[in-house]
VEXZAKOL-191780 format. One record per atom (N, C-alpha, C): x, y, z; residue in three letters. Coordinates in steps of 0.02 Angstrom, whole numbers, plus 50000, padded with zeros to 5 digits. Layout:
<rs>
XYZALA ...
</rs>
This chain:
<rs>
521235472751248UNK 521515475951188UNK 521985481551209UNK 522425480951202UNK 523095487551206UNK 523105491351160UNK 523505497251167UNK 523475504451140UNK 523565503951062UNK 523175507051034UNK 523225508850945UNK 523595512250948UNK 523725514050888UNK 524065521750849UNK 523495524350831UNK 523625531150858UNK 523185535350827UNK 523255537050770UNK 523015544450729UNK 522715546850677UNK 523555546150643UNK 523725543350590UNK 524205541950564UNK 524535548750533UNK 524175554250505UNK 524495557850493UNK 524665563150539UNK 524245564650603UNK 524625567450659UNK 525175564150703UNK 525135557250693UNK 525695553150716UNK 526225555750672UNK 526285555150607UNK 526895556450565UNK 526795562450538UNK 526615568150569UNK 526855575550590UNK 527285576650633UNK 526945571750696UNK 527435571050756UNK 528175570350723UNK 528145565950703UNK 528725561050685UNK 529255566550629UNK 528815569650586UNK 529215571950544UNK 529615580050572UNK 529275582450629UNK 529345588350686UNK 530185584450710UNK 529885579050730UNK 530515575450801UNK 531235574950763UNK 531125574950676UNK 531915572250625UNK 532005577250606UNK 531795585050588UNK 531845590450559UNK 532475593350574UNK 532785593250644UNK 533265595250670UNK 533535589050701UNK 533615583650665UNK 533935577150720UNK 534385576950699UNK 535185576250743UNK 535765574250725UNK 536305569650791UNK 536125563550763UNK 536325558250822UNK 536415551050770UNK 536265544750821UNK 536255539050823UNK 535315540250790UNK 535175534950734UNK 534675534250734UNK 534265529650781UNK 534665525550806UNK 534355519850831UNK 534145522550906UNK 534235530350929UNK 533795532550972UNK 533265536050951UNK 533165536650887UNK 532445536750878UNK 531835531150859UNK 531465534850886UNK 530735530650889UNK 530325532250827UNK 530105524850805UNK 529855526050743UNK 529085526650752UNK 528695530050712UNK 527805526350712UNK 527525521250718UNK 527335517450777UNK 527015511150764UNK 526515511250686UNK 526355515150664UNK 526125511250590UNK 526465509950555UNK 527145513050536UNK 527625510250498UNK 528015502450497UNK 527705499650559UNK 528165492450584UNK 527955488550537UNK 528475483550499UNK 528345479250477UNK 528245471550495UNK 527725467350472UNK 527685462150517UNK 528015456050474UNK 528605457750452UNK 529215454750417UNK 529965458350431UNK 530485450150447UNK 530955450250474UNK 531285451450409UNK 531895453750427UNK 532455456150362UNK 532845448750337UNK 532745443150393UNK 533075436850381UNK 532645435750323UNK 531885435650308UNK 531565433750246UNK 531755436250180UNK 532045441550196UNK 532215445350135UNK 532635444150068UNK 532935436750082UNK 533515433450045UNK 533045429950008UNK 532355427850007UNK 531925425549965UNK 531675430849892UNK 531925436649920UNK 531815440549849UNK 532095438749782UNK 532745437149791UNK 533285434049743UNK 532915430649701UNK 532455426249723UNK 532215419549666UNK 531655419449668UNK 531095424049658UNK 530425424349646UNK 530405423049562UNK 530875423249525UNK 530845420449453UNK 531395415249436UNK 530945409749470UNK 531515402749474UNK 531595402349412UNK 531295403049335UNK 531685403649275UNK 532075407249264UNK 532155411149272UNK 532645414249263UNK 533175415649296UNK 533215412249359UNK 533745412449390UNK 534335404049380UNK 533735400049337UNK 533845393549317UNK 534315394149238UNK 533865401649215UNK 534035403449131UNK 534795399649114UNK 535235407249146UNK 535975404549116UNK 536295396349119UNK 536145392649145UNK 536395385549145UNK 536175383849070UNK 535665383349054UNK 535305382448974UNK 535965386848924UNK 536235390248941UNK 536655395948886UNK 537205392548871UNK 537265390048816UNK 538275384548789UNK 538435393848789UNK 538415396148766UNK 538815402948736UNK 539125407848821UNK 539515408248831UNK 539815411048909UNK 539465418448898UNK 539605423048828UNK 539165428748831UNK 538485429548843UNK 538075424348812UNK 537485423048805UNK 537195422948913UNK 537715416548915UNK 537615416648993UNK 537545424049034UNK 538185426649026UNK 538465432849074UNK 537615437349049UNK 537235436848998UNK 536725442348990UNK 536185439549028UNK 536135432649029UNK 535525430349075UNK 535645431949126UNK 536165430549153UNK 536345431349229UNK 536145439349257UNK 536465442249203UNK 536155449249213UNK 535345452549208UNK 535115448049167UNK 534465448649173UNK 533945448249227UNK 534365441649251UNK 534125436549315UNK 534365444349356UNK 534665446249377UNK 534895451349429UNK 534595458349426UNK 534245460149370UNK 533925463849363UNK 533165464749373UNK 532845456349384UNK 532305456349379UNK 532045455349450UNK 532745454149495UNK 532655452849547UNK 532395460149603UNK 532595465449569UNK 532845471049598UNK 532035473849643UNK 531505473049600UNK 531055475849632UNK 530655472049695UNK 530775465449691UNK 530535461949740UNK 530955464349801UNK 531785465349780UNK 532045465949841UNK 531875474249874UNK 531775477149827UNK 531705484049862UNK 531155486949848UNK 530535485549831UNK 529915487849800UNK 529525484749823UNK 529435478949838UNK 528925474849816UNK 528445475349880UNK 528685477449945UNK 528305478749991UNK 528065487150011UNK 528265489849992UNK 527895496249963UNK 527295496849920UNK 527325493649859UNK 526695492349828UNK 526225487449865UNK 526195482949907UNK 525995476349928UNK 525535481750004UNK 525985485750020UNK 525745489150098UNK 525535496150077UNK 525855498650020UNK 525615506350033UNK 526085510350044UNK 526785509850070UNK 527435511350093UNK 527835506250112UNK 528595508650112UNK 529085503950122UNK 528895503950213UNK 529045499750244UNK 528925496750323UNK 529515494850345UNK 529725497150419UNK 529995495850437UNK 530085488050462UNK 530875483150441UNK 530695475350470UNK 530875475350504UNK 530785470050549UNK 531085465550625UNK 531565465450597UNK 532005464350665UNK 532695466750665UNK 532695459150682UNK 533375455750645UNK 533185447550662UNK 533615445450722UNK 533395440750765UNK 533785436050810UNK 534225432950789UNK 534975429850850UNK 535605427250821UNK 535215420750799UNK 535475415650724UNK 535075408750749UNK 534525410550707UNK 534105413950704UNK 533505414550657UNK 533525408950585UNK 532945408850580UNK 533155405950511UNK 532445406150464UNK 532655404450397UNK 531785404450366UNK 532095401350306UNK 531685394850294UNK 531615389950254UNK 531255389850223UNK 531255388350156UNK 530755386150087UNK 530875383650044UNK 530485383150004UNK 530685381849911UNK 530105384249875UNK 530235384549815UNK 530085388149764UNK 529785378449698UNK 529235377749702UNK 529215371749638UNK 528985374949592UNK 529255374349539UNK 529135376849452UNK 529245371449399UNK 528635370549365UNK 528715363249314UNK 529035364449265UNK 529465371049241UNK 530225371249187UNK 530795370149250UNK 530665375949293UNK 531315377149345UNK 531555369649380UNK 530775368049405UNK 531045361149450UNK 530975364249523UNK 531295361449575UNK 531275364949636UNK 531865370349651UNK 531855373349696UNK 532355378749720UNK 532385378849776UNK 532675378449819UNK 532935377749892UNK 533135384249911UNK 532795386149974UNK 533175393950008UNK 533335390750078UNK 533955394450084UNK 533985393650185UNK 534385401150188UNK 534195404750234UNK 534435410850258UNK 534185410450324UNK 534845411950371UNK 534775412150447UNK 535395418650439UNK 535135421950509UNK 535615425550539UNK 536045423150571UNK 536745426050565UNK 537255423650591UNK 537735427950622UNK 537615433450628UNK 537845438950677UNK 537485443450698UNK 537285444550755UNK 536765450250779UNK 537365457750784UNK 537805458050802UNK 538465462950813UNK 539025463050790UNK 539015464550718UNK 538535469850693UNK 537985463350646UNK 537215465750619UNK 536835461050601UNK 536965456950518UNK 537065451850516UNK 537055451050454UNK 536805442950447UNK 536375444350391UNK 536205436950366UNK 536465434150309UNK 536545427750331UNK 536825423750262UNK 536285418550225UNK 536475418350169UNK 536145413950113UNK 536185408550089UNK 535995403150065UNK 536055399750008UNK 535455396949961UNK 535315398849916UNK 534935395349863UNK 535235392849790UNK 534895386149806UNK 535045380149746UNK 534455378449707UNK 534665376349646UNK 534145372549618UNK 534665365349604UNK 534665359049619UNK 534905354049593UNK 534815352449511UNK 534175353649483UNK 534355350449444UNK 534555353149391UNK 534475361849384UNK 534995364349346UNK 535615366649375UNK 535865364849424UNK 536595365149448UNK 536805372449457UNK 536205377549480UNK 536225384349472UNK 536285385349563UNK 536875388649587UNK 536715390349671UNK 536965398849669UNK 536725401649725UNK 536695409349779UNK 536835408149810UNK 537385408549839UNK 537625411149900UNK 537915417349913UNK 537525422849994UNK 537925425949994UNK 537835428650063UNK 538045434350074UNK 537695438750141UNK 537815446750151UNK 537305449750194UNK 537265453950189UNK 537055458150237UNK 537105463650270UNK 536865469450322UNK 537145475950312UNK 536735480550345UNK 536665486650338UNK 536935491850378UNK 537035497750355UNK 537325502850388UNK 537005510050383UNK 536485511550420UNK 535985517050401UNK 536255522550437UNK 536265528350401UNK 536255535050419UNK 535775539150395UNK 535835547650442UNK 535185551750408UNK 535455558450418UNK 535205562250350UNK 535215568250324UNK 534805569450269UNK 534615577550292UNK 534315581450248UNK 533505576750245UNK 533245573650300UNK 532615572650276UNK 532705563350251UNK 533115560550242UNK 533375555650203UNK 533535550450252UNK 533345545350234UNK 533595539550274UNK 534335537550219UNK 534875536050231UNK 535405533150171UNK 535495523850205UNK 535395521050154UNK 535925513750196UNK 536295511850165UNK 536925509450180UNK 537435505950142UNK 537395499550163UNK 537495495550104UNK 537495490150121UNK 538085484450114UNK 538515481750139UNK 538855478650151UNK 538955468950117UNK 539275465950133UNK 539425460550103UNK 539245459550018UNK 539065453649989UNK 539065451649918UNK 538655445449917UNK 538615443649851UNK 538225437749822UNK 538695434649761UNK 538815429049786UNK 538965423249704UNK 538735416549700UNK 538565421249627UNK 538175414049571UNK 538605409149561UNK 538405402649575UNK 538915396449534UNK 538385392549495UNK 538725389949426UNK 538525387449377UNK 538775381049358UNK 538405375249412UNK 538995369949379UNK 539205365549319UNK 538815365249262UNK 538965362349215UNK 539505366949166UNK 539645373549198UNK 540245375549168UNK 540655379249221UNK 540765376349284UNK 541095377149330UNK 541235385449317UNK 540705387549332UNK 540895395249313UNK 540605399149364UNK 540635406849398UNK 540455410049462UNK 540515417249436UNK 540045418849477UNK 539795426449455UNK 539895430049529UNK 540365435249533UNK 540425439549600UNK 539985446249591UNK 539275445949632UNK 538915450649623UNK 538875457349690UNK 538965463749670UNK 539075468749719UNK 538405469949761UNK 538145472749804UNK 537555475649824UNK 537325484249826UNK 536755485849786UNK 536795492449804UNK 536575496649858UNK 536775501649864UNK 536835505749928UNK 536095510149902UNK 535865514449961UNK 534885514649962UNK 534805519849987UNK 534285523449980UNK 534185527750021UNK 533365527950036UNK 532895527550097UNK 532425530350079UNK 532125538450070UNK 531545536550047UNK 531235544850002UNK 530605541850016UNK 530355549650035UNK 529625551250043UNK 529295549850113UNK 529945550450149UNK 529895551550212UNK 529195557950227UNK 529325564650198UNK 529115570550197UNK 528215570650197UNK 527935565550135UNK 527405564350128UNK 527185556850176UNK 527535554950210UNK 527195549850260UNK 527235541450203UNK 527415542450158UNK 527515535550103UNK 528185536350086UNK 528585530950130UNK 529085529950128UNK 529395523950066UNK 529795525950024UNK 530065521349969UNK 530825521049963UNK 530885514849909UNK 531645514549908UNK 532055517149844UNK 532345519449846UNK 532795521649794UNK 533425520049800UNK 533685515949755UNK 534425515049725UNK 534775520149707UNK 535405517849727UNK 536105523849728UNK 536625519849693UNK 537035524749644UNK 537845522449645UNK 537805517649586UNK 538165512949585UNK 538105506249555UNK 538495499249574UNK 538415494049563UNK 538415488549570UNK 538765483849508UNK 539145480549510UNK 539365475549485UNK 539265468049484UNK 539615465949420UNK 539335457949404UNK 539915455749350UNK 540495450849391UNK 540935449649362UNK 541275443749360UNK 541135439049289UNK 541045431549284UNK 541875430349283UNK 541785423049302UNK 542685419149290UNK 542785417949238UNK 542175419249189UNK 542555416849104UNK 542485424749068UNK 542705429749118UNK 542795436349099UNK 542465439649068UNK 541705441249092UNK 541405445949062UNK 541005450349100UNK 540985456949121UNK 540905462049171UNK 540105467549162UNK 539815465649213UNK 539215471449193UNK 539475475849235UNK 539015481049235UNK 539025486949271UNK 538495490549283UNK 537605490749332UNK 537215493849332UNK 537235500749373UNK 537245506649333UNK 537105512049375UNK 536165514349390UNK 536355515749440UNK 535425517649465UNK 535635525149459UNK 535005529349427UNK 534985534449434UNK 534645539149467UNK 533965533949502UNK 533595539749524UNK 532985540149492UNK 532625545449490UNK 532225549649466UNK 532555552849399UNK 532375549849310UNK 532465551049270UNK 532385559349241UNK 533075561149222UNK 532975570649226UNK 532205571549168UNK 532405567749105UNK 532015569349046UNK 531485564649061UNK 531155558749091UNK 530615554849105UNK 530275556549179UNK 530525560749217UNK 530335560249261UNK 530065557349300UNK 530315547949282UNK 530275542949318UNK 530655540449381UNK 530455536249423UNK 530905534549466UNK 531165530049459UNK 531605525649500UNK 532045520749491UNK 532295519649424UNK 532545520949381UNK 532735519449325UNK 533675518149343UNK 533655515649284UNK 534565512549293UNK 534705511649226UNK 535585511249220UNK 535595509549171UNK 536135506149159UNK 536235499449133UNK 536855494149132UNK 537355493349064UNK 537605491149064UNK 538255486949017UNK 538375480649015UNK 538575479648981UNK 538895473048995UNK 539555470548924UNK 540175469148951UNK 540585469048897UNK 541185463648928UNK 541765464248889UNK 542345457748906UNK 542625462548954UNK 543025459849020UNK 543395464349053UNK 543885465749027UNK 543815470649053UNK 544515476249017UNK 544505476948964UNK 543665475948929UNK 543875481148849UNK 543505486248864UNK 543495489848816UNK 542975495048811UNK 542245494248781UNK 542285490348719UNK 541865487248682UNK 541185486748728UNK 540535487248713UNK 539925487548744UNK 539775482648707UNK 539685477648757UNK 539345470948708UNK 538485472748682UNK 538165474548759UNK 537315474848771UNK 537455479248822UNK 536785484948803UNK 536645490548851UNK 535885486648884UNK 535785489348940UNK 535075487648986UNK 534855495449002UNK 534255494148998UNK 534145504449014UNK 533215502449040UNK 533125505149096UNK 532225506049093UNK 532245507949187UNK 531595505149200UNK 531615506649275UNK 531505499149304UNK 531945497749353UNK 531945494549395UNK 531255489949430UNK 530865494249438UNK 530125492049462UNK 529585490749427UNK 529895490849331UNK 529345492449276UNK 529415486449225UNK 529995489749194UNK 530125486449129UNK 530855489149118UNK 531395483849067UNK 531815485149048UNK 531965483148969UNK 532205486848930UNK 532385484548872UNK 533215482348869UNK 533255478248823UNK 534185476248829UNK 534125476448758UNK 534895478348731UNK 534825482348670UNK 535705479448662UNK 535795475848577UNK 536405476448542UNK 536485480448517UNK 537135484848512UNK 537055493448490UNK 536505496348476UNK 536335496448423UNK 535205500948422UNK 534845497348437UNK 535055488248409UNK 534645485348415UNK 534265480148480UNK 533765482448474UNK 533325478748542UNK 533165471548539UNK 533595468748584UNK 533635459648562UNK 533175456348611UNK 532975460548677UNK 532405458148716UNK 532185461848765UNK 531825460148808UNK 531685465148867UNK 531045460748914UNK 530915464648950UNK 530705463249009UNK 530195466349056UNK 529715464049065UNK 529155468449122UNK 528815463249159UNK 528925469249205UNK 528595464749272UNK 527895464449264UNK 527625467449259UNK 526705466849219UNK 526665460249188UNK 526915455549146UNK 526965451249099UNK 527225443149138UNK 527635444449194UNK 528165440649239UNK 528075440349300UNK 527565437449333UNK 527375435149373UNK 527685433049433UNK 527755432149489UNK 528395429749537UNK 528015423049561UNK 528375419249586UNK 528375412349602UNK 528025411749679UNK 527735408849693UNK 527615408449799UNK 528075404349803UNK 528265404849872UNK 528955403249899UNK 528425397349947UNK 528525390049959UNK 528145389149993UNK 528685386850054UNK 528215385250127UNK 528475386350191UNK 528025381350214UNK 528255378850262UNK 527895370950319UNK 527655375550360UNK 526925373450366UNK 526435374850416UNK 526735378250481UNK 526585382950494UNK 526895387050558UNK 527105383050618UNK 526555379050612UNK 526435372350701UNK 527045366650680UNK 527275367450604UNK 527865362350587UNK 528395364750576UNK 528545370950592UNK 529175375750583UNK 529535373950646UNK 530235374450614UNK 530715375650667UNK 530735380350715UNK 530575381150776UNK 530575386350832UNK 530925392650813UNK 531425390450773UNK 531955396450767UNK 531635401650708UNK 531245397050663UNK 531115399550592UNK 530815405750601UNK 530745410450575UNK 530625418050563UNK 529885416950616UNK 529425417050524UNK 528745415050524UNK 528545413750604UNK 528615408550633UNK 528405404750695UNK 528745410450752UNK 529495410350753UNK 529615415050807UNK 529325420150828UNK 529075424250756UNK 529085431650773UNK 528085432450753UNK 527865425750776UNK 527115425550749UNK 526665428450802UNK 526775429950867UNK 526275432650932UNK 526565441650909UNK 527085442050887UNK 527205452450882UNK 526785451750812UNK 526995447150743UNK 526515447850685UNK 525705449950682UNK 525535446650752UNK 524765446050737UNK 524515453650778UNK 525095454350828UNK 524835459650873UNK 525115466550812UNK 525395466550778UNK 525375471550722UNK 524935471150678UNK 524555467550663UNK 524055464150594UNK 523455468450629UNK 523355467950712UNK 522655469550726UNK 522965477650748UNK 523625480250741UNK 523475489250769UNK 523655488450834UNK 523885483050884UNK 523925482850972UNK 524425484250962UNK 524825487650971UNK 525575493350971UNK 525895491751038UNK 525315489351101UNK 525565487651163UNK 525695480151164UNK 525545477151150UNK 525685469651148UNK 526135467451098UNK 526225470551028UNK 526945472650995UNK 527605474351032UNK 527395479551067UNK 528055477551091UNK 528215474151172UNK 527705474251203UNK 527795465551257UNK 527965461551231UNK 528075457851164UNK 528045451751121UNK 528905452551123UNK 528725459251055UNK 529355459351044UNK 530035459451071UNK 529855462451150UNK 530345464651191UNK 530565457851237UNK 530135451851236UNK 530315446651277UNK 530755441151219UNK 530575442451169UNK 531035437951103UNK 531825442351109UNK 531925449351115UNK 532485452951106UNK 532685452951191UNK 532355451851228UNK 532635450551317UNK 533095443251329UNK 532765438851302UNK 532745432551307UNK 533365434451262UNK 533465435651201UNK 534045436051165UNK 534935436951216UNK 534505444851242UNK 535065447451262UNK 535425443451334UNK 535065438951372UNK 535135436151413UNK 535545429051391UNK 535465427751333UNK 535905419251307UNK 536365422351282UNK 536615429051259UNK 537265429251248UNK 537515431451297UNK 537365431951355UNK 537715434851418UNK 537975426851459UNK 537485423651435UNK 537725416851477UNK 538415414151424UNK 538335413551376UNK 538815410851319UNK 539625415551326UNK 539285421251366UNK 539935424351352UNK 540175421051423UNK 539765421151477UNK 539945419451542UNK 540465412851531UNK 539965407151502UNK 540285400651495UNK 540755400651437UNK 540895404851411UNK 541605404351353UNK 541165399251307UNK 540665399751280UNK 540575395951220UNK 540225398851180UNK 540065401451145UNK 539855406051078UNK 539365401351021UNK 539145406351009UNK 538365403150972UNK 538695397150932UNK 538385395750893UNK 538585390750835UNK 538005392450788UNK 538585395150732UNK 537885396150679UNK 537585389650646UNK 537085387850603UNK 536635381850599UNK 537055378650523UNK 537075383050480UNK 537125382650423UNK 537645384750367UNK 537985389150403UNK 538395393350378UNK 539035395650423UNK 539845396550388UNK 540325397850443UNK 540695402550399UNK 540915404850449UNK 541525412550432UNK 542105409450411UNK 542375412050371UNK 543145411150352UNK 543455416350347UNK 544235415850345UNK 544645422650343UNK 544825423050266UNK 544685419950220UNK 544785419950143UNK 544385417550115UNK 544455418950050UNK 544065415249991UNK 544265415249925UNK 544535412649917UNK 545095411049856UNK 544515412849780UNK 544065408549789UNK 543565410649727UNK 543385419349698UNK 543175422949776UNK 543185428649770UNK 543665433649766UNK 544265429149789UNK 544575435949777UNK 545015435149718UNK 544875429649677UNK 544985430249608UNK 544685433049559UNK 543895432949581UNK 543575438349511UNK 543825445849531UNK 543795446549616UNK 543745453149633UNK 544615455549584UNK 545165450049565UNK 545605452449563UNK 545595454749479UNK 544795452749426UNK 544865452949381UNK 544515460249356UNK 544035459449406UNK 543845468349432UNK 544325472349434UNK 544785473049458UNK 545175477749466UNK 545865478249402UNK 545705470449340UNK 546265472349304UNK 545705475549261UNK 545195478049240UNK 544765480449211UNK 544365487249218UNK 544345488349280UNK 544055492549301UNK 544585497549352UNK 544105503549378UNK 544475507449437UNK 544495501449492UNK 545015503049526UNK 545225499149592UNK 544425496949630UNK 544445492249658UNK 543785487249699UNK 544085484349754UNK 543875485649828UNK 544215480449855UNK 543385477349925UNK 543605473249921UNK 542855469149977UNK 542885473550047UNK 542355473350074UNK 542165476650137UNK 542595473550174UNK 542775476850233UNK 543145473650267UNK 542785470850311UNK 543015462850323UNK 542655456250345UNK 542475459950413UNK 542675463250460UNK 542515463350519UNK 541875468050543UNK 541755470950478UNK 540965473350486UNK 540275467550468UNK 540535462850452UNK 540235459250448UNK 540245451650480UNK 540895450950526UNK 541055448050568UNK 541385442750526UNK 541795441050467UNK 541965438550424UNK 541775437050367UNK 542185430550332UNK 541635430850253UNK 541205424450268UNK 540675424650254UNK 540125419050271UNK 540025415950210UNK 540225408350205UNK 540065402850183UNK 539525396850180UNK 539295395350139UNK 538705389550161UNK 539355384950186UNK 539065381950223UNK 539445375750257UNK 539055368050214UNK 539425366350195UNK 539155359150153UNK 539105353550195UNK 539655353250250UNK 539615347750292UNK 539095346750357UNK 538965352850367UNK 538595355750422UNK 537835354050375UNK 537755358750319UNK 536985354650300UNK 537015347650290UNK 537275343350268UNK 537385339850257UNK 537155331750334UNK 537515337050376UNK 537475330550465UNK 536615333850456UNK 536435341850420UNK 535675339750472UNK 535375337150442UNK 535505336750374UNK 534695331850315UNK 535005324250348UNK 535625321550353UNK 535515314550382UNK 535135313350437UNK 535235318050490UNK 534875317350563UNK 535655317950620UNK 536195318050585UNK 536565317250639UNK 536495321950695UNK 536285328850680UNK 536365334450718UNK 535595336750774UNK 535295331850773UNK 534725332850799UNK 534625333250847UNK 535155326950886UNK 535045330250968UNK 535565336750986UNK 535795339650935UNK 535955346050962UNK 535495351950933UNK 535185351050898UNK 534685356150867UNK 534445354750921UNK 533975350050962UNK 533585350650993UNK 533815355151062UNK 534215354151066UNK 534765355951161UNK 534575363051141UNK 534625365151078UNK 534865372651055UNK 534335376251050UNK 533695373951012UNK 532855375451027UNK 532905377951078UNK 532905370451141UNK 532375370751198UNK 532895376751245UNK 533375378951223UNK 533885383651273UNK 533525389651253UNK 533365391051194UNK 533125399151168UNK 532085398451195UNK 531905392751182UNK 531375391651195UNK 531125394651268UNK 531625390851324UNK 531675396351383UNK 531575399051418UNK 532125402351375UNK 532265409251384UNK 532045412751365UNK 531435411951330UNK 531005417351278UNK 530365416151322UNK 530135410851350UNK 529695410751393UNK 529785412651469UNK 530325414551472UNK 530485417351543UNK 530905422551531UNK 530745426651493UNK 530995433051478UNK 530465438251502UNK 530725444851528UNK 530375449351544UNK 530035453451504UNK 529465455651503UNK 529385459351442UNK 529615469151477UNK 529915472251421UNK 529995478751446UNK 529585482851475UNK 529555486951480UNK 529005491451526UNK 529025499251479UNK 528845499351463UNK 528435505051384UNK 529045504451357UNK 528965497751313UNK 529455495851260UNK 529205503551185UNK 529925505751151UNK 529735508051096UNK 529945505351049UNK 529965510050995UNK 529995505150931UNK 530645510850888UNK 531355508950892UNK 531835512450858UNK 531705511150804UNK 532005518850772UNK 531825519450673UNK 532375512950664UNK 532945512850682UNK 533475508450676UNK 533745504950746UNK 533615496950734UNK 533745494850784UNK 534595495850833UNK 534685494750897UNK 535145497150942UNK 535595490150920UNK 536295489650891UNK 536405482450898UNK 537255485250926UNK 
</rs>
């Protein structure tokens, strides 16, 4: 048995002593082994559709307004799974695995209104990190695609992250697409050792049959003295006109309201989330999250902080060693599922409807994110036939390895933010 963490709150005295005066790179600091989370950030694209109805809703809507409010609903309801939901579940927000190039994590979602729902999210750039998406449901013609990574800084006690890339909805029985923004985060409650997330700024949601939300997060409510609360719009671009206001907290309940009147609302108490289900670990793809990162999972589950990071450090050795050969041999990863492009005609048409409506908008620039990432249709497509199999396999057994003949570090630590 290898080394515990000790007494957690003299550990994160330590910890809160070592940031009081820190001003650098975070990713040279060392975080608390109790804070590690034994979840990769590649899983995290499963938050999106824990309410396969409602992410199914708008296809059911003939009315394009009617739509643009589900859609918004659907985006609202999503919010606490993506940034809450493991805080309440652990006790505090946790730090995740930082994911491998190639990663991937597969599922679906079955619901007897929804039908099935398909997720695939793999990483597709480790430098700088970002994962891409896609979730479908076939038989309401409802898809997600998008991607996304982070940019953390710290002050005043505060973790801040910005977050980078986008998400769009397509709707095909009315060939219609929704360009959705991501919000930027900060954590809180660093101070008291229960670390949480809080939303910043606001976020956008802006359909091709022209109709524009707008959610601002506020925080900690001045007169409720609640947290996470927000508060949305939604109207035609470029009027002024307020079609439907959204107002509540993020992690609770929301009401949506036609001028006074309250036409529906929403709580998570009442709305249940869906299990995402996943093939048996021993039937997972080598690459898949779950399975890869399952010998550091368990050695975090039992408190071994030393075998955490031996684990971890021979999966991120083994890493750093196949892109040194790839660079050697001039051939470069190949992502599984998904490819970069230098345009996107779809997006940068709503983005161009954003901007006849609103203050100026313009997209991250692709090279922090190593371009714009696309599901590739043809590429899924060779692997459900089988064409691509003897190269999946070549591509396994190369990381396979190298992960078994990787060194493990020698008093591996654990950065608040990984080094990429």
């Amino acid at each position: 048995m290898g080394r515990k963490t000790g007494s957690a709150r003299s550990t994160w005295a330590s910890f809160l002593k070592s940031i009081a005066s820190f001003n650098g790179d975070l990713a040279s600091m060392t975080a608390p082994p109790f804070i590690l989370g034994k979840t990769s950030l590649v899983e995290y694209s499963a938050y999106w559709t824990e309410h396969p109805k409602l992410f199914v809703a708008p296809a059911k809507e003939s009315d394009p307004e009617k739509r643009a409010l589900a859609v918004l609903t659907w985006f609202l309801s999503t919010l606490k799974q993506q940034y809450s939901s493991r805080s309440e579940k652990l006790g505090s927000e946790k730090k995740p695995l930082n994911p491998f190039l190639g990663e991937l994590f597969l599922g679906h979602w079955d619901d007897g209104e929804a039908g099935r729902t398909e997720l695939i999210s793999e990483q597709v750039s480790h430098h700088p990190p970002v994962t891409a998406y896609s979730i479908f449901n076939e038989k309401h013609g409802v898809r997600l695609q998008g991607y996304n990574g982070q940019k953390a800084s710290f002050s005043s006690m505060t973790i801040t992250v910005k977050q980078v890339g986008s998400a769009r909805l397509h709707i095909d029985a009315y060939d219609e697409d929704y360009f959705i923004t991501l919000p930027a985060l900060h954590i809180e409650g660093l101070v008291y050792g229960t670390p949480y997330v809080e939303l910043e700024r606001s976020t956008v949601i802006q359909s091709s049959s022209g109709y524009f939300a707008k959610i601002e997060y506020t925080g900690k409510g001045w007169v409720s003295g609640k947290k996470n609360c927000f508060t949305a719009t939604l109207q035609k671009t470029g009027s002024k006109e307020i079609l439907y206001t959204v107002s509540g907290q993020w992690t609770d309940s929301f009401t949506i309201k036609k001028g006074k009147t309250e036409v529906a609302s929403f709580s998570h108490k009442t709305n249940s989330t869906a299990a995402l289900t996943l093939r048996p670990l021993e039937e997972q793809d080598p690459l898949e999250s779950r399975r890869a990162w399952a010998k550091v999972a368990a050695a975090i589950e039992r408190g071994d902080y030393d075998d955490t990071g031996v684990e971890k450090s021979k999966i991120e050795n083994a890493q750093r060693e196949l892109r040194k050969k790839e660079k050697a041999d001039g051939i470069p990863w190949e992502t599984r599922y998904f490819s970069a492009v230098g345009e996107h005609p779809v997006v940068d048409g709503l983005v161009g409807l954003i901007n006849k409506g609103s203050s100026p908008f313009s997209l991250d620039d692709p090279a922090k994110t190593n371009g714009l990432w696309v599901f590739d249709e043809k590429k899924y497509r060779d692997i459900k036939s089988g064409k691509k199999n003897a190269d999946l396999k070549a591509v396994v057994e190369k990381v396979e390895v190298a992960t078994v003949h990787a060194p493990a570090s020698e008093n591996p630590q654990f950065p608040l933010v990984e080094q990429n």
